[in-house]
C-alpha positions in Angstrom: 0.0 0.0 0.0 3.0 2.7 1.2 4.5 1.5 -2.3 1.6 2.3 -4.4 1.4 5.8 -2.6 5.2 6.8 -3.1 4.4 6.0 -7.0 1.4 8.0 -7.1 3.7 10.6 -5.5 6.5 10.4 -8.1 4.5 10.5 -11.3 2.9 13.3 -9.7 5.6 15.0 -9.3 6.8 14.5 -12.9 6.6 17.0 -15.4 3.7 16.9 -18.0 5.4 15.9 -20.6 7.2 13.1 -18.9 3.9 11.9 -17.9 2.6 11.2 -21.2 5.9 9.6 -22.3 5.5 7.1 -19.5 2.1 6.8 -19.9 2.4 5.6 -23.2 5.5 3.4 -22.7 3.4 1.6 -20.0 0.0 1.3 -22.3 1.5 0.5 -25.8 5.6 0.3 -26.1 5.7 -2.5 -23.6 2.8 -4.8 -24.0 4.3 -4.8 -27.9 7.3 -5.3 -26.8 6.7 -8.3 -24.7 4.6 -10.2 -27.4 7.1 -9.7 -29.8 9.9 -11.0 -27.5 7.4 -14.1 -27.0 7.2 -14.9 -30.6 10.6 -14.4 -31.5 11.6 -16.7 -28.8 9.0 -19.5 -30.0 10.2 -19.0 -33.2 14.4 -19.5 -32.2 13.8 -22.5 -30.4 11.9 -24.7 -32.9 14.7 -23.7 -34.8 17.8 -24.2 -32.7 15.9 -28.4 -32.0 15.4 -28.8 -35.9 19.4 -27.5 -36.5 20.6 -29.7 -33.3 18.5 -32.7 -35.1 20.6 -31.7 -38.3 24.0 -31.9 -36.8 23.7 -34.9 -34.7 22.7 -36.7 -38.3 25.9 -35.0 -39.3 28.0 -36.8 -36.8 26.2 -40.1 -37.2 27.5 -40.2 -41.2 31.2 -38.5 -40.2 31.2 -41.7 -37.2 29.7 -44.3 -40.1 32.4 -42.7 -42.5 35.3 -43.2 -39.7 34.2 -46.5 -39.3 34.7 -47.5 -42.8 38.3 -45.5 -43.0 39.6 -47.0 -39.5 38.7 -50.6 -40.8 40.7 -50.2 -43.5 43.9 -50.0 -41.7 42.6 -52.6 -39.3 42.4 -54.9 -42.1 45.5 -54.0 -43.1 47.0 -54.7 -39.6 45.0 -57.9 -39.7 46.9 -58.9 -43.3 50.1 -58.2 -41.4 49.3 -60.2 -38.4 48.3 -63.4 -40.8 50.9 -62.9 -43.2 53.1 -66.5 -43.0 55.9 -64.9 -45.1 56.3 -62.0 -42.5 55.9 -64.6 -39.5 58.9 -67.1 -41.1 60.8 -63.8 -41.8 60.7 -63.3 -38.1 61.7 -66.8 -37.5 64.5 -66.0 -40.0 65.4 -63.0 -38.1 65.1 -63.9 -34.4 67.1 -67.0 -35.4 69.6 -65.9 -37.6 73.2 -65.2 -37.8 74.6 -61.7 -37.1 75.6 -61.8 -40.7 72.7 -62.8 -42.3 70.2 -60.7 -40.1 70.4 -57.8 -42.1 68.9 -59.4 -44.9 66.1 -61.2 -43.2 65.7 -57.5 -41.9 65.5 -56.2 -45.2 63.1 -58.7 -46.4 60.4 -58.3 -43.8 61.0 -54.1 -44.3 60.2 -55.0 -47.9 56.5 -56.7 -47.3 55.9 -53.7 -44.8 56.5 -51.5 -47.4 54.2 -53.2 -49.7 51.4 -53.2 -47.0 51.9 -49.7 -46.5 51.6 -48.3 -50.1 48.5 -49.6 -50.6 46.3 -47.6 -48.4 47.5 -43.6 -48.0 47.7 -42.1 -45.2 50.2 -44.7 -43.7 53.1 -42.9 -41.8 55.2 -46.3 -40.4 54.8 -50.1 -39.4 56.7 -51.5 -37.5 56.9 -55.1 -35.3 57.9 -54.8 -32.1 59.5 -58.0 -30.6 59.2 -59.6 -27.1 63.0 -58.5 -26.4 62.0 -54.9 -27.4 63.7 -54.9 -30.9 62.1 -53.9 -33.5 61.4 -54.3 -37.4 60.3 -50.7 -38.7 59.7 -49.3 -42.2 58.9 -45.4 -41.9 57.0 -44.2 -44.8 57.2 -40.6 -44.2 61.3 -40.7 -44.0 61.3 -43.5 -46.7 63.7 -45.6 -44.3 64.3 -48.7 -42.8 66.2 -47.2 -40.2 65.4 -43.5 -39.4 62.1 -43.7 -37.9 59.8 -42.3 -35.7 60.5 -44.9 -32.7 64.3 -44.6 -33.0 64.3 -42.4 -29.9 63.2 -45.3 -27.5 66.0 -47.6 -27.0 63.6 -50.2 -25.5 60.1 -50.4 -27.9 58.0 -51.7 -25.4 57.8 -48.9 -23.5 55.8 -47.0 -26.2 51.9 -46.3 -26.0 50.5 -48.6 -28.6 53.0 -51.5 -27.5 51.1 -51.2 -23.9 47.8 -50.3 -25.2 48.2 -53.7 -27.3 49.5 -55.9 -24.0 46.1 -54.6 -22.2 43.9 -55.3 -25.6 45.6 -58.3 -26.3 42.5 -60.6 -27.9 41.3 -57.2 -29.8 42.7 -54.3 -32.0 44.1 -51.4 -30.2 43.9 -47.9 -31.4 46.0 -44.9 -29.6 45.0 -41.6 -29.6 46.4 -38.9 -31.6 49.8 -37.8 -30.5 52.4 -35.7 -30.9 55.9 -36.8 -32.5 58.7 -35.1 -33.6 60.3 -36.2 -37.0 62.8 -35.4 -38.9 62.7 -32.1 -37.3 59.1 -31.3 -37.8 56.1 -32.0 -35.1 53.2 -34.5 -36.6 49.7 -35.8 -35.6 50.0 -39.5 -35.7 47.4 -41.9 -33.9 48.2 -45.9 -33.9 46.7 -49.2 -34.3 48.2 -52.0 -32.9 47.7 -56.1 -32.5 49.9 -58.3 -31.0 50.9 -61.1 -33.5 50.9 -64.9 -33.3 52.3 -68.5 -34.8 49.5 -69.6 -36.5 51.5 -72.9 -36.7 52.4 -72.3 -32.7 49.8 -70.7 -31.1 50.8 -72.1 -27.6 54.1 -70.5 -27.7 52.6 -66.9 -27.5 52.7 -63.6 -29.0 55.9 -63.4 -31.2 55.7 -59.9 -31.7 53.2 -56.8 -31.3 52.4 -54.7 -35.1 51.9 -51.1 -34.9 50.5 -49.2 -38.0 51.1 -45.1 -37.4 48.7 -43.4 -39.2 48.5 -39.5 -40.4 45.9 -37.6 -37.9 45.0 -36.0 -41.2 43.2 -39.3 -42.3 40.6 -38.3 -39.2 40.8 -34.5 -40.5 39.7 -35.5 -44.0 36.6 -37.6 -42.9 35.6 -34.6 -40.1 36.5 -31.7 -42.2 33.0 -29.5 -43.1 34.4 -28.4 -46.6 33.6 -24.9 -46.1 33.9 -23.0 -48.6 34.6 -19.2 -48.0 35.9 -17.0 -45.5 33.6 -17.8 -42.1 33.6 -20.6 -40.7 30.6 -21.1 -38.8 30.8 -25.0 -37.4 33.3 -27.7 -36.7 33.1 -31.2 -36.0 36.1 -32.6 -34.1 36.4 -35.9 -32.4 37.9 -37.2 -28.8 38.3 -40.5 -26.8 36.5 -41.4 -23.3 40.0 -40.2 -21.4 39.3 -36.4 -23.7 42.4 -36.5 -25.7 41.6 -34.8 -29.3 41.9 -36.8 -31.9 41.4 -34.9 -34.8 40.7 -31.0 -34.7 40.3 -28.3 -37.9 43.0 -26.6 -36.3 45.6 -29.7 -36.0 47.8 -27.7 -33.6 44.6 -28.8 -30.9 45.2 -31.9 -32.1 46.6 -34.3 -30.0 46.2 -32.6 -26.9 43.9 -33.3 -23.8 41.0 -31.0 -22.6 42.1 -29.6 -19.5 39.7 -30.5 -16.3 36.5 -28.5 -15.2 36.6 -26.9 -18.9 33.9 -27.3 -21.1 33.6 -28.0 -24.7 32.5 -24.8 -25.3 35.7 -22.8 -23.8 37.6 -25.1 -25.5 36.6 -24.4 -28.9 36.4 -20.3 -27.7 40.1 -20.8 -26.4 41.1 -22.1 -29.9 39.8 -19.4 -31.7 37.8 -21.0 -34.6 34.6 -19.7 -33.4 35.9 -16.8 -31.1 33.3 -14.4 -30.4 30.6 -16.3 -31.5 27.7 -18.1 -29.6 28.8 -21.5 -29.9 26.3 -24.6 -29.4 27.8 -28.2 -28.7 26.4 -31.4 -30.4 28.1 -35.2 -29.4 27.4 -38.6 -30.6 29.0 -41.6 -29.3 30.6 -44.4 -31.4 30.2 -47.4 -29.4 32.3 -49.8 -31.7 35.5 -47.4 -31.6 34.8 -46.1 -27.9 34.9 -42.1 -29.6 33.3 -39.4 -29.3 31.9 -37.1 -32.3 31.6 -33.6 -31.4 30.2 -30.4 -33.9 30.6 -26.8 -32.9 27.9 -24.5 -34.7 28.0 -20.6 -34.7 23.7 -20.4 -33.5 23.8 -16.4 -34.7 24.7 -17.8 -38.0 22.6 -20.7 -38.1 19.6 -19.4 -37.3 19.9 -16.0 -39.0 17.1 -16.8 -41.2 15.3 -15.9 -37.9 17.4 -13.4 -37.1 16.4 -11.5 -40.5 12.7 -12.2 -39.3 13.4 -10.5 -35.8 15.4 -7.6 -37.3 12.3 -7.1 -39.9 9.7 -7.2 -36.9 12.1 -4.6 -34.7 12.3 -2.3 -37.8 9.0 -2.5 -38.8 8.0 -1.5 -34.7 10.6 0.6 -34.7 9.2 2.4 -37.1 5.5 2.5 -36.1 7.2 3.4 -32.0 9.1 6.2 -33.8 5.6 7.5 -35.6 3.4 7.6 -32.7 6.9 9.4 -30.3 7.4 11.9 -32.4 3.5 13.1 -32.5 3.9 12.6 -28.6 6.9 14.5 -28.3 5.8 17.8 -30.5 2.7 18.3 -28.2 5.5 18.6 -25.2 8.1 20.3 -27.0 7.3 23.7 -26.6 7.2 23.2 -22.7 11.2 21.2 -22.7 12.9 23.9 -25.2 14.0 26.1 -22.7 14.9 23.9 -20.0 16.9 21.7 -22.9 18.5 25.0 -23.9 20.1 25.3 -20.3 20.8 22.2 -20.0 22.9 21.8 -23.1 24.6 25.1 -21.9 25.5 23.8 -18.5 27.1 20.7 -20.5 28.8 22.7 -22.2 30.4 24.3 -19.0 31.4 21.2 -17.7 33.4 20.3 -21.0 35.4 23.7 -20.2 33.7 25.8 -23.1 32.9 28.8 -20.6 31.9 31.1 -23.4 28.6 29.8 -23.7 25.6 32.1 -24.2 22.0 30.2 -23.4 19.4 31.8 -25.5 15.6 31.9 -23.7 13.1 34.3 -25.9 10.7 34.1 -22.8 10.6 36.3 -19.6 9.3 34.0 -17.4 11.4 32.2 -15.0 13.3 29.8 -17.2 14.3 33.0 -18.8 15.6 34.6 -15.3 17.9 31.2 -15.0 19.2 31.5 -18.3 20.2 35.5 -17.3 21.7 34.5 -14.3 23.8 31.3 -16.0 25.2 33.7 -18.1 26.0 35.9 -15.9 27.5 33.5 -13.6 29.9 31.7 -16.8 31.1 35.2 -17.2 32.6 35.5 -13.5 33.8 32.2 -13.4 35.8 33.2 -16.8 37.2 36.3 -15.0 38.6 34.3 -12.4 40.4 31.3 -14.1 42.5 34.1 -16.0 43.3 35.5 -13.4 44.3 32.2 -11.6 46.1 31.6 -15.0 47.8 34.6 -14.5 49.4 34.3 -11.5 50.2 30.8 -12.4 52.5 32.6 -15.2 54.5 34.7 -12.9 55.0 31.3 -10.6 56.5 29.8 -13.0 58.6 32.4 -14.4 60.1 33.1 -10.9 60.6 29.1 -10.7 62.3 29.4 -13.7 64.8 32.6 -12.3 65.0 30.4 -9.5 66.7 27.3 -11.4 68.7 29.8 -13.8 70.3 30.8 -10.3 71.6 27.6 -9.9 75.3 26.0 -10.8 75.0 25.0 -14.4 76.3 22.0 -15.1 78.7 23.7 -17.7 80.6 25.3 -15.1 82.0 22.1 -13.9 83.0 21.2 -17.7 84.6 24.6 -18.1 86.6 24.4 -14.4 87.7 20.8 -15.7 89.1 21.9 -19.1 91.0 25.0 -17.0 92.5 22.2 -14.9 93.7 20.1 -17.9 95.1 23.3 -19.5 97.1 24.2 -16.2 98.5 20.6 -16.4 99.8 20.4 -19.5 101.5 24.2 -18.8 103.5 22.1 -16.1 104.1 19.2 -18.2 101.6 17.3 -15.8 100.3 15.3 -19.4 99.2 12.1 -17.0 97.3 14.2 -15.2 95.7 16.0 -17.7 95.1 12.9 -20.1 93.1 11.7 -17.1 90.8 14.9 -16.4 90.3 15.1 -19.8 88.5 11.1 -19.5 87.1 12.5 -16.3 85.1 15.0 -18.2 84.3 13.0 -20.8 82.7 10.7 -18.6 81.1 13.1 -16.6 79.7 14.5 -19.8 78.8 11.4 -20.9 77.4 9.8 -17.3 75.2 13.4 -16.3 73.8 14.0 -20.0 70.2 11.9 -20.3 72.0 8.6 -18.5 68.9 6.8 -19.0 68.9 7.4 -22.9 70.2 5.0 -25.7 73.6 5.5 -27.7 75.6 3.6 -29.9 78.0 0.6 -29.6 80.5 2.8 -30.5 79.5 5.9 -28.5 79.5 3.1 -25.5 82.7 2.0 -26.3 85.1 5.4 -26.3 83.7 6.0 -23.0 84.4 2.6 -21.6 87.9 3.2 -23.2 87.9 6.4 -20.9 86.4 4.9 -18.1 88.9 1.8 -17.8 91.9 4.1 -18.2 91.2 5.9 -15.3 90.9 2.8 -13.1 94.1 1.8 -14.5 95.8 4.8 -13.3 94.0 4.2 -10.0 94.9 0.7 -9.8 98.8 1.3 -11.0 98.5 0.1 -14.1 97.8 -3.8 -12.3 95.8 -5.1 -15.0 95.3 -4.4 -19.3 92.2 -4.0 -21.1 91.0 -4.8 -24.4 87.7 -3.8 -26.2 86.6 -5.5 -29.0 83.4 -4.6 -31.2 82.6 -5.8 -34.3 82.0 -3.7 -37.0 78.3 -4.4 -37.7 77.4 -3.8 -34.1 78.8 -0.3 -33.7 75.1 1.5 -35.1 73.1 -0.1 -32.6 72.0 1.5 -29.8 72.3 0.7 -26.2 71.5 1.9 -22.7 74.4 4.4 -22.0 75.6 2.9 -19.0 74.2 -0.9 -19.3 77.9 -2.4 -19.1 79.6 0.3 -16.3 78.0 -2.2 -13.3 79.9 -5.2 -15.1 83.0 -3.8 -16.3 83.5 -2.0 -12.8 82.8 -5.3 -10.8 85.6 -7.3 -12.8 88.1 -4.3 -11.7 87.5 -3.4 -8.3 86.2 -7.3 -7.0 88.0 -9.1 -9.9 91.7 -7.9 -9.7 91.2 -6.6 -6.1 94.7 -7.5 -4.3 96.2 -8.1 -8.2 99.9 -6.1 -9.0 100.1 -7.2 -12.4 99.1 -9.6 -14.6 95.1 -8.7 -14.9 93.8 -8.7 -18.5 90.1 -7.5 -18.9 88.5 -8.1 -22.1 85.0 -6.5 -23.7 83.7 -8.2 -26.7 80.4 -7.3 -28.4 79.4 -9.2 -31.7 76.0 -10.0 -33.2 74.3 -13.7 -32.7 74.4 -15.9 -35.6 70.8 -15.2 -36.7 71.7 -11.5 -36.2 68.4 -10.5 -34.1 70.5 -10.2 -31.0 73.6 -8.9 -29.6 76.0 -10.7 -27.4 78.4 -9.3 -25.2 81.2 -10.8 -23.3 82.9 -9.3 -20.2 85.9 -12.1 -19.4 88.9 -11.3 -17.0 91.3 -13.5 -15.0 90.6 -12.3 -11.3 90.4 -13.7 -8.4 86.6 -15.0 -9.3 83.9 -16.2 -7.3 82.5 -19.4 -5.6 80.3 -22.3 -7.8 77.1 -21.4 -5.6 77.2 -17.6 -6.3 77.6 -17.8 -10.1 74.8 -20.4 -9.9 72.4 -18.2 -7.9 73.1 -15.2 -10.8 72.4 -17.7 -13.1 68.6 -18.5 -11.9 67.0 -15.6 -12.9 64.8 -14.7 -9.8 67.7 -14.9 -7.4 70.0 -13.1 -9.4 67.3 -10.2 -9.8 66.7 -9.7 -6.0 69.5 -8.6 -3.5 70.3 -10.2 -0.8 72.7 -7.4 0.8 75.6 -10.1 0.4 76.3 -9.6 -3.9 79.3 -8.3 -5.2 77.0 -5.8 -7.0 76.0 -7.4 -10.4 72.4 -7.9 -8.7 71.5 -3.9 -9.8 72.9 -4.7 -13.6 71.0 -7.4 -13.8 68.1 -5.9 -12.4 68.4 -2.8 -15.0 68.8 -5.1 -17.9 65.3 -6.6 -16.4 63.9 -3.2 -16.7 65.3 -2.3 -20.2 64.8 -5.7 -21.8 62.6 -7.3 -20.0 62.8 -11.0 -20.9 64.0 -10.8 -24.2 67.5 -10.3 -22.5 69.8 -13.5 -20.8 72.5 -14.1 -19.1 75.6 -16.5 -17.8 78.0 -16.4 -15.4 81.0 -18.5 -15.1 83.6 -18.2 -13.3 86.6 -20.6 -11.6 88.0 -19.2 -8.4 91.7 -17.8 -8.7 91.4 -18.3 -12.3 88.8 -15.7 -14.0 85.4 -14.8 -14.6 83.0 -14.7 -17.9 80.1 -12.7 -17.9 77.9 -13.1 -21.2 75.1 -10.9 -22.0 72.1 -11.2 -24.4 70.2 -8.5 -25.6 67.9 -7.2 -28.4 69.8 -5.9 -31.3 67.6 -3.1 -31.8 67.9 -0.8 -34.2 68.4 -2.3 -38.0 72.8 -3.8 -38.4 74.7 -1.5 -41.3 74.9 -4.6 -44.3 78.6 -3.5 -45.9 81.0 -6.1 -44.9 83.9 -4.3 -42.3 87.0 -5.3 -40.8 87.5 -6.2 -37.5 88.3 -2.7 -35.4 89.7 -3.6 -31.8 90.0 -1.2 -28.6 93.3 -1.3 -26.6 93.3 0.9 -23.1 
């Protein structure tokens, strides 16, 4: 009762023409909407049953089509496991001299080979033997002894080998799986029978035949044969443990469905029907234990109906529209003027504060729009003179920071020095103030920026001079950067933390002796650079070079480093993981610090010599 009332109380307070919007809304706009909803929903569901009925008949002539293509190769298999001349050929074999074995080899290879032309699709046979030998012919290599088994040293530890143990009275038939071959990865799935003495049955199995077959043989009977550019369904199937055995996309195939996802992610997560509303239909083929699955895009499906509801929706639209706009003149008059101020006020909030709402009418909306303008016109004044004295802020900031030491003068005072030294004949001294500014030039100017490999290796030059002046001349230093690498550009001061950690930690306590070496040179498939910072300190322990090494250790400091935790972290932050390292090091005998990073900007082509640093 209190609910109705505080209704009754709203739409009162409503303005008129509001009121007759809702009023017609709740009298005509809904009740039409809701029956049309109702029919277009009858209508969508007898047709998503009658295209569900459609592609379950699909998968019952894909599953009666597998059946026929599987027993093809069964009866293959079956050929093979009655064959007398391959079962005295493994007599031959099992029983025959090392010298002669090749050719009884050779022979049995031969009546594979023949089994194996005759029905495509065939990738290798081979005969697995009780001691784990094996007799192979690989179809897809053309060899006898490159094969697709070659890396299992014992056969019977492969899938189909097992599966056939388990299935031993009754074919057995692998799911798809991935192999590598020759380099490349296939989709191969196998059928396998153990085989027997016809003339002995009581002595057992004498060996287990596995047929590899091409996942594209499953591909070819599911494949839809769209022609065009959508694809709007896909029929895929899978065993009872999930794994795919034949998808459109065969990079899915061969893999298992992940637990707790459904079908429907799946076929979302591999992209063949992404964005669309997918609907899932499966049949179950009792003889071969699969399971036949089509993916449908409904929106495209069903958009014959779709048309039909678009139609009906334009067509009310339409008729909505007519009776609105009648509606809406009768109130228009009333809303001009408070529309008016209300598009001015957005236009304030945007920042446009030279607005002008126009009112023709005295009355009180025109008293508002007065006063709005007056009030926009105020608020103007005041944000320039906030601007104003914004200016003058800045521009005594800016006196302010002009007061201050410019780094120049420390340049200048540094070249005065260098000047006074060589007047005394002091040329060590100035050859090293003249690297010190350099490097201070170099170190203070945009650190953070890029420059070249060349740029980056005069100032090392520098750099490493000075430290061996400091360090009496204990060590030598050479930097070597090939030619093609010198355009490239690098962080300015990416190889400082290195180069500095060799000197101070590497030949710490050395007198002589120390050589420190630099070499930067491009990978072999030129799309990175490799740099190598080797010397022959004092080193450090196994364990430390192993925790640089991992790459979360190495980027978080334990307080106990020897500093290269910070380069690493800053190659981290430039590179992210498209950068590597490796440390190696032997204590008392050296260190070798090798760095991986982007190359960057495009290598100079023309073909140079060799240019090499000496400090």
């Amino acid at each position: 009762m209190k609910l109705g009332k505080d209704f009754l109380q709203w739409f009162g307070n409503q303005k008129l023409g509001r009121k007759i919007m809702y009023t017609f809304i709740a009298t005509s706009v809904i009740p039409l909407l809701a029956s049309q909803v109702l029919m277009l929903y009858v209508i969508s569901s007898n047709m998503r049953e009658k295209a569900d009925e459609l592609m379950v008949s699909q998968l019952v002539q894909i599953s009666e089509r597998t059946d026929l293509t599987i027993d093809a190769y069964t009866n293959l298999v079956y050929q093979i496991y009655s064959d007398n001349e391959i079962i005295a050929g493994l007599d031959r074999y099992q029983n025959a001299a090392p010298e002669t074995r090749a050719r009884a080899y050779r022979e049995i290879c031969g009546r594979l080979q023949q089994y194996g032309i005759s029905v495509s699709g065939v990738e290798c046979i081979s005969i697995v033997l009780a001691d784990g030998q094996d007799i192979t012919y690989d179809f897809g290599l053309a060899s006898a002894v490159d094969n697709l088994w070659e890396r299992y040293p014992d056969k019977k530890g492969i899938e189909p080998y097992r599966r056939a143990q388990e299935e031993s009275s009754n074919m057995a038939i692998s799911p798809t799986e991935r192999i590598k071959r020759g380099g490349e990865e296939e989709r191969i799935f196998h059928i396998s029978k153990q085989m027997y003495d016809f003339k002995d049955i009581g002595k057992g199995p004498i060996g287990t035949v596995i047929m590899s077959v091409s996942e594209s043989v499953l591909h070819a009977v599911c494949s839809t044969a769209q022609e065009g550019a959508e694809v709007y369904t896909v029929n895929f199937i899978s065993d009872q443990e999930d794994h795919i055995l034949t998808y459109p996309d065969s990079f899915y195939s061969g893999i298992t469905l992940a637990e707790g996802r459904s079908l429907k992610e799946f076929v979302e997560k591999t992209g063949v029907l992404a964005g669309k509303r997918i609907a899932v239909n499966r049949y179950e083929n009792e003889n071969l234990g699969w399971y036949f699955y089509n993916a449908y895009d409904e929106d495209y499906i069903l958009r014959e109906v779709r048309h039909i509801q678009y139609l009906t929706i334009a067509l009310g639209a339409v008729l909505l529209l007519a009776s609105v706009f009648l509606i809406r003149y009768t109130v228009s008059l009333i809303e001009r003027s408070t529309q008016s101020i209300v598009s001015g006020i957005l236009q304030v909030q945007r920042g446009n504060l030279d607005v002008q709402v126009c009112v023709e009418s005295r009355d009180e909306m025109g008293q508002i729009a007065d006063n709005f303008n007056t009030m926009t016109g105020k608020v103007q004044s005041l944000i320039e003179e906030v601007r104003s004295a914004g200016e003058k802020q800045r521009d005594a900031e800016i006196r302010a920071l002009e007061a201050q030491i410019n780094p120049h003068f420390l340049y200048n005072t540094l070249d005065s020095i260098n000047w006074m030294a060589i007047e005394k004949g002091e040329y060590q001294i100035s050859r090293m103030v003249r690297n010190l500014g350099v490097i201070l030039r170099y170190s203070v100017d945009k650190s953070n920026k890029m420059a070249t490999v060349a740029e980056m290796a005069d100032w090392l030059e520098k750099y490493v001079s000075l430290q061996r002046m400091r360090f009496n001349d204990a060590f030598e230093c050479e930097i070597h950067v090939q030619p093609e690498t010198k355009e490239i550009r690098v962080y300015k001061l990416l190889l400082q933390p290195f180069v500095e950690n060799a000197i101070v930690h590497g030949f710490k306590g050395i007198e002589w002796g120390g050589i420190l070496r630099v070499d930067v040179m491009l990978s072999e498939n030129r799309d990175e650079m490799d740099i190598i910072i080797e010397d022959n300190g004092k080193g450090i322990s196994r364990e430390l070079a192993e925790k640089f090494n991992d790459r979360d250790t190495a980027l978080q400091d334990d307080g106990r480093s020897i500093g290269l935790h910070n380069a690493f972290s800053r190659m981290q932050m430039y590179y992210g993981n498209r950068a590597s390292w490796n440390v190696s090091s032997i204590p008392d005998v050296g260190t070798v610090i090798t760095l991986k990073i982007p190359a960057g900007t495009a290598v100079k082509k023309e073909a140079l010599s060799d240019e090499d640093r000496h400090c």
